[in-house]
N, C-alpha and C positions, 0 to 999 in steps of 0.2 A: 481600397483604402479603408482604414477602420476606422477615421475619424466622426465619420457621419451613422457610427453600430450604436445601438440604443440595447440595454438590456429590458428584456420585457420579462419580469420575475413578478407578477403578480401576487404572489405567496412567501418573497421574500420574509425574514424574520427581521429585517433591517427596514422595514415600513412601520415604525414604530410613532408617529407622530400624528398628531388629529389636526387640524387646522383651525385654524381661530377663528372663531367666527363668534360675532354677536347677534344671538337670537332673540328677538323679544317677539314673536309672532305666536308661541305658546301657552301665554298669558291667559289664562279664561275664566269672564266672571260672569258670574250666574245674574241676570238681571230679573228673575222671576221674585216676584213676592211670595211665591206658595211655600207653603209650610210642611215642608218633610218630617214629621214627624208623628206619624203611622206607621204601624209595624209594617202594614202593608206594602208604605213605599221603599223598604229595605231592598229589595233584588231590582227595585228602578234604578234606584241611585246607582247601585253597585253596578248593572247594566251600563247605566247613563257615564258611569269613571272609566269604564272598560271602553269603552267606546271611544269617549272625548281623550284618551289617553294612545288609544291606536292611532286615530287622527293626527293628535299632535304627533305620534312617533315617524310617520306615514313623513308626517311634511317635514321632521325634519333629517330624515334620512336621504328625502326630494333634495333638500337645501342642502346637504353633502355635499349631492352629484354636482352639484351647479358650481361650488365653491368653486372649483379648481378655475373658471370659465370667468368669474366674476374680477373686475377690474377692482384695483384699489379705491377704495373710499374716500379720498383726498384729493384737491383741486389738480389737476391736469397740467403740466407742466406746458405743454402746447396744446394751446387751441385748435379746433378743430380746421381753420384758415390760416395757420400760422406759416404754411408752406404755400401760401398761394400770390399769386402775381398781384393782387391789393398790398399784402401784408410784408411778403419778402422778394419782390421782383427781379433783385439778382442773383436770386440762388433759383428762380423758378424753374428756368430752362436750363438742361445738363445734359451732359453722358451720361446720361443714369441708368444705363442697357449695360453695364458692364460684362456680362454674360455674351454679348454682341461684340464683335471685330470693332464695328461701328455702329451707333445708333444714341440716337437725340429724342429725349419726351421731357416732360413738366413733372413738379414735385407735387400731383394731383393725382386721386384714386381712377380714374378713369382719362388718364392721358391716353392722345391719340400716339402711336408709337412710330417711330421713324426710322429708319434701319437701311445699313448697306449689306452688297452681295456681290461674290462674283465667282464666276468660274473660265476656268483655262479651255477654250475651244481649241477642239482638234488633240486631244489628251488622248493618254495610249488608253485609261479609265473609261466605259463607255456605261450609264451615260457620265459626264463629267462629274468630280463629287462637287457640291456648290458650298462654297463658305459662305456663314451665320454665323451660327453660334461658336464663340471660342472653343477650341477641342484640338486636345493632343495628339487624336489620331489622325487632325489634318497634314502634321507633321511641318507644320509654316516653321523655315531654320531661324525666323526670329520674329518677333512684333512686341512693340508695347509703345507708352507714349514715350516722348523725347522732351517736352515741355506741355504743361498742364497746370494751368493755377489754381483746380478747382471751383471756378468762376466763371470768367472771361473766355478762354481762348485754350486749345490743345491742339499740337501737335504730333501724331505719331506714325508711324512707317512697321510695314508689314512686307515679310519679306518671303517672298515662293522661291522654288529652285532657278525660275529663269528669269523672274522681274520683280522689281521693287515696288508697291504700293503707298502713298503717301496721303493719308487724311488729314485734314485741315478745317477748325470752325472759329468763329468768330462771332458772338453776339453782341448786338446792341439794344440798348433800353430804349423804349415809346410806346405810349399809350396805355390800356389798362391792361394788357393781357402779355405783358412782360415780353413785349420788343420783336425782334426781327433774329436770325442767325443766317448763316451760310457756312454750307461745307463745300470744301473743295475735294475733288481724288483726282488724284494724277496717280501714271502707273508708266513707269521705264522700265527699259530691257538691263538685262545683266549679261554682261559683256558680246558675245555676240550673237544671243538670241533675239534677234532683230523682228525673228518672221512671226513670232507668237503673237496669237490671238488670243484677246480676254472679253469678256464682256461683263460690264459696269453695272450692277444693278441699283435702285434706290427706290425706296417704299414707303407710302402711307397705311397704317391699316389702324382704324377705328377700334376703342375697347367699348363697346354698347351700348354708344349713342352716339349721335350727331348725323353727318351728310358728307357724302364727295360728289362730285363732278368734274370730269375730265375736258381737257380743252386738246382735241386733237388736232394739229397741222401735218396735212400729207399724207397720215397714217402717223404722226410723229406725235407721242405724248408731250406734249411741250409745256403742261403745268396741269394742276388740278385743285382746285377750289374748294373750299370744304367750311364747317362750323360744327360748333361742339359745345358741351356748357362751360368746360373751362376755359378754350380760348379764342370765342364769337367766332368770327369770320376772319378766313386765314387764306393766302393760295402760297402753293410749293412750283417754284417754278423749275423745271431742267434746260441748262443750256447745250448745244451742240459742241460739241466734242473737238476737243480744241488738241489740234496734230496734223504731222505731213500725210496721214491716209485715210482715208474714205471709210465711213462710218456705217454700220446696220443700224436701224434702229428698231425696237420692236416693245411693247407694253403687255400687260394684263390687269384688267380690269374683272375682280374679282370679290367672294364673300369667302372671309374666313369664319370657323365656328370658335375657334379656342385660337390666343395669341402664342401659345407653344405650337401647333398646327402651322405656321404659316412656312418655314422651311418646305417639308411637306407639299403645302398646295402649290410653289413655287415649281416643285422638282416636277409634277403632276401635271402641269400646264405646258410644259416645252415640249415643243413638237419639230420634227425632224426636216428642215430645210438645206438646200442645197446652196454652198457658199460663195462657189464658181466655178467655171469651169477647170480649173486648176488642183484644187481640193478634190478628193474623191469622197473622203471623210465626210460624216455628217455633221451638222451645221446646228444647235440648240437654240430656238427663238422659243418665245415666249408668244402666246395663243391669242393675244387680242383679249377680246370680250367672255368672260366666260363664267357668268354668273348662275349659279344652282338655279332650279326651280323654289325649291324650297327654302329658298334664303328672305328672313321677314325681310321689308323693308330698300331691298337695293345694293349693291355692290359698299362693301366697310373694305376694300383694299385693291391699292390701285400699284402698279411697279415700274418702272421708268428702266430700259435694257440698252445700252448699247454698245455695238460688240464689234471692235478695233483691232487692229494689228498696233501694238505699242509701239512708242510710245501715245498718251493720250492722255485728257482729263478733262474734266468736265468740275460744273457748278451747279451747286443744287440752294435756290434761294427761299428760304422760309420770310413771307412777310405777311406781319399781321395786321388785319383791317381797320383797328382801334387805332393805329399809329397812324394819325392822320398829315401830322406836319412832317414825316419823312424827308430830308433834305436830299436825301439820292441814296439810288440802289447799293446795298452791300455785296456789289458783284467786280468783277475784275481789279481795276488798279485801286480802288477805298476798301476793297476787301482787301488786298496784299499790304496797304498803307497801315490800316487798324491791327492786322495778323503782327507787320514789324514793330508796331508800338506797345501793344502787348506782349512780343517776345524780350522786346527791350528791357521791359518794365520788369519780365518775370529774373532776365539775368544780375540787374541790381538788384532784386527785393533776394533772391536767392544768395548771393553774395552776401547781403547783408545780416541775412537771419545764419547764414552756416560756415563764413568765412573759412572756409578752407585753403583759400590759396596763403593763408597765414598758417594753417596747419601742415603745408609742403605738398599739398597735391597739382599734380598739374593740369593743363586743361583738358585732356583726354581721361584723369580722373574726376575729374568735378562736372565734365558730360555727361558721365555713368551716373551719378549723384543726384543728378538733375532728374534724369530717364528716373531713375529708383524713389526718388520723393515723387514724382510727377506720374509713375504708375499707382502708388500711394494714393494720392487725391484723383488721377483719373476711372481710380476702380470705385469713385462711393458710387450708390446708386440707391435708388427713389424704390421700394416694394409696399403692397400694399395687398394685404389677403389678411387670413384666419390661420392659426397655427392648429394642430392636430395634438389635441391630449389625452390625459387620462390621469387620473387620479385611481386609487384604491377602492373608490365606492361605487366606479365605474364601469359597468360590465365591456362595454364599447369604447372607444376612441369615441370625444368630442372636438367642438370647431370652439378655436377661442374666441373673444369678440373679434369685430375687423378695426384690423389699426396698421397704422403706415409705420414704414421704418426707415431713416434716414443713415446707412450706413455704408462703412467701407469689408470690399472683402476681401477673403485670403489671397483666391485664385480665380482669376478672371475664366480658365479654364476646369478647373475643378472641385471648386467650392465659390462656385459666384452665388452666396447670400451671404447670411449674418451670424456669425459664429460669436459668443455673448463672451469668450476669454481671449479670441485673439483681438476683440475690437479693443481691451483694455490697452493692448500693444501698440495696435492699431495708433491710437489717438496721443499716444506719445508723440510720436512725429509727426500727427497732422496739425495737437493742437501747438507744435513748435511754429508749424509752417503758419496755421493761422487759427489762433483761439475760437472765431467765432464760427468755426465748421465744426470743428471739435464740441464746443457746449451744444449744438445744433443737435449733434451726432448722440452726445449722449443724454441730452432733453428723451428723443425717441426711445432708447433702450431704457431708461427709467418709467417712461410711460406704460411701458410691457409690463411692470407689475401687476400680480391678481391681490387678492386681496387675503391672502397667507403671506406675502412677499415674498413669493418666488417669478422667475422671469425663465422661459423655455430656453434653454441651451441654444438650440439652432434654429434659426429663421428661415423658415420653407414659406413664402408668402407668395400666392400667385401661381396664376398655371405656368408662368416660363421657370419659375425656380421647381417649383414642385418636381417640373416632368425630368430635373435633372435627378433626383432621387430616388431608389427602389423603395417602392412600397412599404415593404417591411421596414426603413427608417426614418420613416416619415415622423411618427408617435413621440410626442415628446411627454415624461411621466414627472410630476411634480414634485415626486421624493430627490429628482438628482440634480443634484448642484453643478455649478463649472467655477473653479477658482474667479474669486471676484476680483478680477483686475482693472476693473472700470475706474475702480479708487488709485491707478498709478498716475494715469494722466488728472484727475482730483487733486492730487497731492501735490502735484506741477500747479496747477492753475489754483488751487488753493495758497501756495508761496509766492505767487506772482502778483496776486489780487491784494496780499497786505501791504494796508498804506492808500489801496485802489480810491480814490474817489469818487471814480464813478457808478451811480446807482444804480447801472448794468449788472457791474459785477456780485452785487450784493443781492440785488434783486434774482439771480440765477443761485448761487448758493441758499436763498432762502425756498425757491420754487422743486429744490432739490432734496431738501434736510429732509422733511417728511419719508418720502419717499426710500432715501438710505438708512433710515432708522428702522423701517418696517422692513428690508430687503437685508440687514444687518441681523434682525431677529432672528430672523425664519434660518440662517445662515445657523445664528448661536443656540439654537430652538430642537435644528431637523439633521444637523450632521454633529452632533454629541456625542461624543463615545460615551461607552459604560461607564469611565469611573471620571471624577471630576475633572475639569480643566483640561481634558484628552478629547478628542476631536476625529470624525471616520466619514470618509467618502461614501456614501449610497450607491446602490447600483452595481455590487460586484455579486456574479454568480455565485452561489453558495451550495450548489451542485453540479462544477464541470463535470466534464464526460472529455471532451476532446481540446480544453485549452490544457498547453503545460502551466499557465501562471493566470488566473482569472483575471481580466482587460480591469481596470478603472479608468473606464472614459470618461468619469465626472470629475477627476483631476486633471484632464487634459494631456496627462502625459500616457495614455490609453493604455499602451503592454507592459511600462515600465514595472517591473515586479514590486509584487509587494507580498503581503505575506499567501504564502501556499492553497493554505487552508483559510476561506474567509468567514467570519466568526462577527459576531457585535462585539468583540470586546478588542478586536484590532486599533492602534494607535496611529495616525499618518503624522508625519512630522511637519511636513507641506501644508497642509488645512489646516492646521496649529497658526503658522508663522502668517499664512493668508488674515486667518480670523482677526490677529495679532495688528497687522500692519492696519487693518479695515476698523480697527478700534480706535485706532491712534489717530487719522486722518478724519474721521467721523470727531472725534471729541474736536479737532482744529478748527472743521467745519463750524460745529455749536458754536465755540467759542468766537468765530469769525460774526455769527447770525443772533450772538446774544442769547443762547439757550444753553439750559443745564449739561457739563459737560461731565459731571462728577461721575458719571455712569460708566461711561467711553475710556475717560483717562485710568477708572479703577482696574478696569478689563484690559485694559492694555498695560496697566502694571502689572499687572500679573503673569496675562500670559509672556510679556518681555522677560518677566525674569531670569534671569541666567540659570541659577541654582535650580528652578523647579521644570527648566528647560529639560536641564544636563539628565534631572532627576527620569524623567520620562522618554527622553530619546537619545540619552548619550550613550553608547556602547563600549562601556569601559576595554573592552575584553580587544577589538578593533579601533579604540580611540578616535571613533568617531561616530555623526548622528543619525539615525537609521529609523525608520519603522520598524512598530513590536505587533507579532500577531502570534500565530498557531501556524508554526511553518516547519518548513523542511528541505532542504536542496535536495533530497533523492528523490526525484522526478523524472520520469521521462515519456516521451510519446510512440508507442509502441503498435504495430499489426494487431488485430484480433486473431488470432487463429480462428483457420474457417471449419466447420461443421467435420466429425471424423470420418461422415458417413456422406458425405456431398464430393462429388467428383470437383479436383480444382478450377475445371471448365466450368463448371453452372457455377462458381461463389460469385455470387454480385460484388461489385467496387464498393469496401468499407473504407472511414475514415480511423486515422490510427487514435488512437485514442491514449489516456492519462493512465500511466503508472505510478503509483509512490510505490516506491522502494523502503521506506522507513518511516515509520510514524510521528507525524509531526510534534513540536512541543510548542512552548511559548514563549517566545525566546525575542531579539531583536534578528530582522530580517538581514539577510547577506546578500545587499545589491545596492553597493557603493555607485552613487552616483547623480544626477540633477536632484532627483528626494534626499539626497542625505545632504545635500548643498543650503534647503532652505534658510536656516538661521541664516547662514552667512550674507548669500544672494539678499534677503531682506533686512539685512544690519542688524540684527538679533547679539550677535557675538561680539562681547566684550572688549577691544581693542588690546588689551593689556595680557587677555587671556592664554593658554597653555590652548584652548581648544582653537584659537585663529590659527598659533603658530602651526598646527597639526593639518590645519587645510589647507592652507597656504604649501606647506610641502604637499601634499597628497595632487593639489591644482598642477604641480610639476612634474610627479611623476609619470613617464611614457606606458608605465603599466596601468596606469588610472586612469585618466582623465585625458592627458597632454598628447596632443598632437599638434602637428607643423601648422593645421590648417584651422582647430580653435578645438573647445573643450567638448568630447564625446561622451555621449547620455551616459550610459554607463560602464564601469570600469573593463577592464578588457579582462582581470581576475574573478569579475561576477562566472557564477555560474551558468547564468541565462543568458552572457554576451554575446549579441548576435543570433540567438537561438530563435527558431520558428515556436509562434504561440500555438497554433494550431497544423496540421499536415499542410495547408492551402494559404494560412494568416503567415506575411515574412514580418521579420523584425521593424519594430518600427522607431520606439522610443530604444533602445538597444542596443545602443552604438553609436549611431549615427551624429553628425554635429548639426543643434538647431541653433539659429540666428536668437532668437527669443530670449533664450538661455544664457547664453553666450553674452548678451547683452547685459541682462543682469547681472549676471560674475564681474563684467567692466566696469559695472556702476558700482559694484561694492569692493572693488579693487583700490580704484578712485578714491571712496570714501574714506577707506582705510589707508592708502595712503598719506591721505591729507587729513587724516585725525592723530593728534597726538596720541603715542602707542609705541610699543617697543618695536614692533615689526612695521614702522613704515617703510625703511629703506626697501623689506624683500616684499610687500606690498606693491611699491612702485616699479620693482624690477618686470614681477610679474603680469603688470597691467601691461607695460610696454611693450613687450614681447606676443603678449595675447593680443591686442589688440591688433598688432603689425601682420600677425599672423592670420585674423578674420579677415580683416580686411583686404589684404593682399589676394585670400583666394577666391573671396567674392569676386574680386574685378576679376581674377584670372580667367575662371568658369564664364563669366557675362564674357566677356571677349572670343572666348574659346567657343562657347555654345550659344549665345547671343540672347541667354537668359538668367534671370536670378530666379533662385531654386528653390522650392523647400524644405531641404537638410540636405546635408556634405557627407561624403561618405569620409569615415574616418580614418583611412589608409592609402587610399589617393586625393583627398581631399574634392572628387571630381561630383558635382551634382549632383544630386538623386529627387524621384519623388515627383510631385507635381509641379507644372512650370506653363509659363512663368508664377511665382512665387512671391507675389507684390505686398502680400500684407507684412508678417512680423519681419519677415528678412529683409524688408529696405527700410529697418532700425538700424543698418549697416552706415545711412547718412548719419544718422547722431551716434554712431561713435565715431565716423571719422570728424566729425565737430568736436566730439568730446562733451555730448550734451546729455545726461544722466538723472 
């Protein structure tokens, strides 16, 4: 996937900006009384300025390097305990492992980590593969949650070829270290695989510090004791196995070195036992005791196995030693009592935020709805590391400061961290479901500003996120932007808060201005085109070799073409209407916080302007809006011819590489499609106008845009539709239908229909018809494949891509809400 490709152009010409920085360390006054004026002391002085003038240059070339590294200057939006069981004890404890099938820790830098596991004994696979970490290659025909408040309680099911798995947790508040939880797993057969064998795993493992101790019964792990500085004194207890058959049990008591490692020492530990005499097959237990020599300190991970013929399930009870008045265990019937009252609670409060069964769906749609908002808030997750940069003045990659991040991710399978343009999507629906997860959420991404105001694209925090990324895309460089969409759910919660009385609301909007004003700058500062009031994405190749269309992954739309040849003097129409929309929402803010807005609202009259729009991206000649660079559609990706004197046996495997066929000019670019949408998608276009009417039809036509199953990136007439970027890179933004997008066309359908204007009638035809159409094939696909995706293919409408797909594409609940 090419979303997580970084361009490393060090020498780009498009690194045109110095960072701001206020020096005053250069300053230097002479405190001597002596009197220079002696011929003699002429080659001191001039010595002594040569000198004191290296030094200053020395240290502020030093202060460069550091820049990129250095936090913003202004108060902290979250305090350093703002996430901790003193300060917010009901958001402490979570599924914050999203990257995990299952797993429970705290919103703290060094939570101890808790996590399920299991594998199919007697598999024809030898040894069995063990699920952990979420991965498409497990080939699981379905999983995700089914209810999840974010809070409280989730419920969700995993489904293998022969059995059903079912996770269940429940917390409750006491004491100072944010209360108690239990999980439940149960695991049935599917249909008449009766005879499979599973075995159940569940683990504490220490992040570097604290204690465990195990409490053995019979050789039976039956709970283990532990403390730590976040959450005192604690035990995890495991119950016996609750079913009509006869259980194994089997433990390891073990040292991990790295929390990405512990799969690993898990697979390392099972040793070959024999199951009965029946079985011939071997039998995977798990080793007991089996602590390194070299490990400081004592066993940091302990694992709890036990290995059934299904059906079966079992309880795993976290209770913490602060919660002294305990009125009884959250085990058996008070744990199925609290699970039903929080499921209860979650189907009103869901009904009432997204009333659907008023919008016609019925309750096998509004199940889907549920699973799809509830994968939403069951993927946030707690990280907490140093991101990997670089600036310009930087010969190496550095480590940013350490900071936590409180967010939600794409794909639980293949992008489980923080992607800084889909969270803008992201918290549309979260902060519908519940505002105070959402300001929570974007409290932490504001916090990530350095002090240029810039914030890294992707959030690799941590050895467990890290080891999901190759090396080489680790580097995040400060020159590249990602469309700032954090200002959409802003601009939701900034409409909602007028009139707010309460000093919450006001108090967050003021903890926030700073911060968007300086991450606004750097925006209107660092992606400037050459000529005025024109706007260019950073970060595109400006010497392919083997792309046909050089990637802008800083726009987020990665392959989408833009112009051929990339140039400083290229125009994106998209970063325009971004900039635009982030000016507007920004002056609301001031205005909301009592500060100067005249800045905001000037900048945003401007770039809204229709006229100075049309002037810069309207393409008369196609009557419609495009990017302008130094382009050319004769392109293509051709063989090298190999050597005329090298036999065809010895040529080594080349990559085919870039032809132009004709030299490029400066023209508007020919690749009608989500870029050429932006005015519209962000309300930019005039309601009355000759340029609505023109997209409006184009959104219809089956050679453009329209398909059965919702709006295709780009047109099926482009040149580049569906074309490979590179021999090995497939299409990605190219065709395909995203949810994201699609969403935004709904929204400014909607708007347009309901704004006085000539074309409301064929405005509302086509909102009706598109949305009937997203919507319909989302469910079709989750029913059919028993996942939601991350983009449709646009000829069978049938999934593609990675999966499940929880972050932008379950914006599929607010459109069937109609909530925009």
């Amino acid at each position: 996937m090419s979303k997580h490709s970084e361009m490393r152009r060090r020498n780009n010409p498009d690194r045109t900006h110095d960072p701001k920085i206020k020096i005053n360390d250069f300053k230097h006054k002479s405190k001597s009384k002596q009197s220079f004026t002696k011929p003699s002391n002429v080659a001191t002085i001039f010595l002594m300025v040569i000198v004191i003038s290296g030094i200053g240059y020395w240290r502020y070339q030093t202060m460069l390097k550091e820049v990129v590294k250095m936090p913003l200057d202004v108060r902290k939006i979250n305090n350093d305990n703002s996430t901790s069981a003193a300060v917010n004890p009901e958001r402490f404890w979570g599924s914050y492992r999203p990257n995990l099938y299952f797993g429970m820790k705290t919103r703290s830098p060094q939570s101890p980590l808790f996590g399920f596991m299991w594998l199919t004994q007697f598999a024809r696979e030898m040894p069995p593969p063990v699920r952990h970490w979420c991965d498409q290659g497990d080939s699981l025909q379905k999983y995700g949650w089914l209810k999840h408040d974010g809070v409280n309680f989730g419920i969700q099911e995993l489904e293998e070829r022969a059995y059903k798995i079912r996770t269940e947790f429940v917390k409750r508040l006491g004491g100072r270290h944010g209360g108690d939880w239990t999980a439940r797993i149960s695991v049935t057969p599917k249909g008449s695989a009766k005879e499979t064998v599973v075995s159940l795993m569940f683990y504490v493992a220490l992040d570097g510090q604290g204690s465990l101790q195990q409490d053995l019964v019979k050789n039976r792990l039956s709970s283990v004791t532990g403390s730590s500085e976040e959450l005192g004194d604690f035990s995890l207890s495991f119950s016996k196995q609750k079913g009509p058959n006869s259980a194994k049990y089997n433990h390891l008591i073990s040292y991990v070195s790295r929390l990405d490692k512990i799969t690993d020492l898990v697979k390392n530990a099972f040793q070959v036992k024999a199951w009965d005499k029946e079985h011939t097959l071997p039998f995977f237990a798990l080793g007991g005791r089996l602590v390194p020599r070299e490990s400081p300190g004592g066993p940091n991970m302990m694992v709890y196995q036990v290995t059934v013929q299904v059906p079966s399930e079992i309880e795993i009870v976290f209770e913490s030693g602060s919660f002294v008045n305990r009125p009884n265990t959250l085990s058996g019937d008070i744990f199925q009592q609290e699970l039903t009252k929080y499921s209860t609670a979650f189907d009103k409060r869901f009904t009432k935020t997204f009333d659907l069964e008023e919008k016609g769906y019925n309750s096998a749609d509004i199940d889907f709805a549920k699973a799809a908002m509830s994968n939403m808030v069951g993927g946030i997750g707690y990280f907490y590391g140093s991101s990997v940069v670089q600036s310009r003045y930087n010969d190496k990659p550095i480590e940013y400061w350490p900071a936590a991040l409180y967010t939600a991710v794409p794909s639980r399978s293949f992008f489980p961290r923080g992607f800084l343009w889909d969270e803008g999507f992201h918290n549309l629906l979260i902060s519908r479901w519940d505002s105070t997860i959402s300001k929570d959420i974007l409290s932490h991404w504001f916090d990530l500003i350095n002090i240029e105001g810039w914030i890294p694209r992707e959030q690799i925090l941590g050895d467990e996120a890290r080891a999901r990324v190759p090396v080489e895309f680790v580097v995040q460089h400060n020159e590249n932007a990602n469309p700032p969409t954090l200002f959409l759910p802003l601009q939701r919660l900034v409409s909602e808060m007028k009139g707010s009385t309460d000093p919450k609301d006001k108090h967050f909007l003021e903890s926030i201005f700073p911060r968007l004003k300086t991450w606004f700058d750097w925006y209107n500062s660092t992606q400037r085109g050459s000529q005025p009031l024109t706007y260019r994405w950073r970060g595109r190749d400006f010497n392919p070799k083997h792309e046909l269309n050089p990637k802008t992954l800083t726009s987020g739309l990665d392959d989408f073409p833009r112009a051929s040849h990339p140039t400083v003097d290229e125009r994106h129409v998209d970063l325009r209407c971004w900039i635009a929309l982030a000016s507007g929402i920004l002056a609301d803010i001031a205005d909301a916080v009592g500060k100067d807005s005249s800045e905001y609202k000037a900048t945003y009259a401007v770039l809204s302007d229709s006229k100075l729009l049309q002037t810069l991206h309207w393409w008369p000649q196609k009557q419609r809006f495009a990017d302008y660079g130094l382009h050319t559609d004769k392109i293509s990706l051709v063989k090298p011819k190999p050597p005329a004197n090298v036999h065809p046996n010895n040529v080594p495997p080349v990559q085919k590489e870039r032809m132009v066929k004709a030299e490029p000019t400066y023209q508007f670019v020919n690749a009608f499609g989500y870029v050429s949408l932006f005015p519209f998608l962000l309300k930019f276009v005039d309601p009355n106008s000759v340029q609505l009417f023109k997209i409006l039809g184009d959104l219809k036509n089956p050679d453009l845009l329209w398909t059965n199953f919702g709006l295709r990136s780009l047109a099926r007439t482009a040149p580049l539709y569906n074309k490979h970027n590179t021999e090995h890179d497939p299409p990605y933004w190219r065709g395909a239908i995203w949810i994201n997008m699609n969403y935004l066309t709904l929204g400014a359908l909607n708007h347009y229909a309901k704004t006085e204007g000539q074309y409301q009638k064929l405005a509302t035809g086509i909102y009706t018809e598109l949305r009937n159409n997203v919507v319909s094939n989302i469910i079709k696909e989750y029913r059919r494949t028993g996942y939601i995706w991350e983009q449709y293919d646009d000829k069978s409408g049938n999934g593609k891509g990675s999966h499940p797909f929880t972050g932008w594409s379950a914006l599929v609940v607010l459109i069937m809400a109609e909530e925009y």
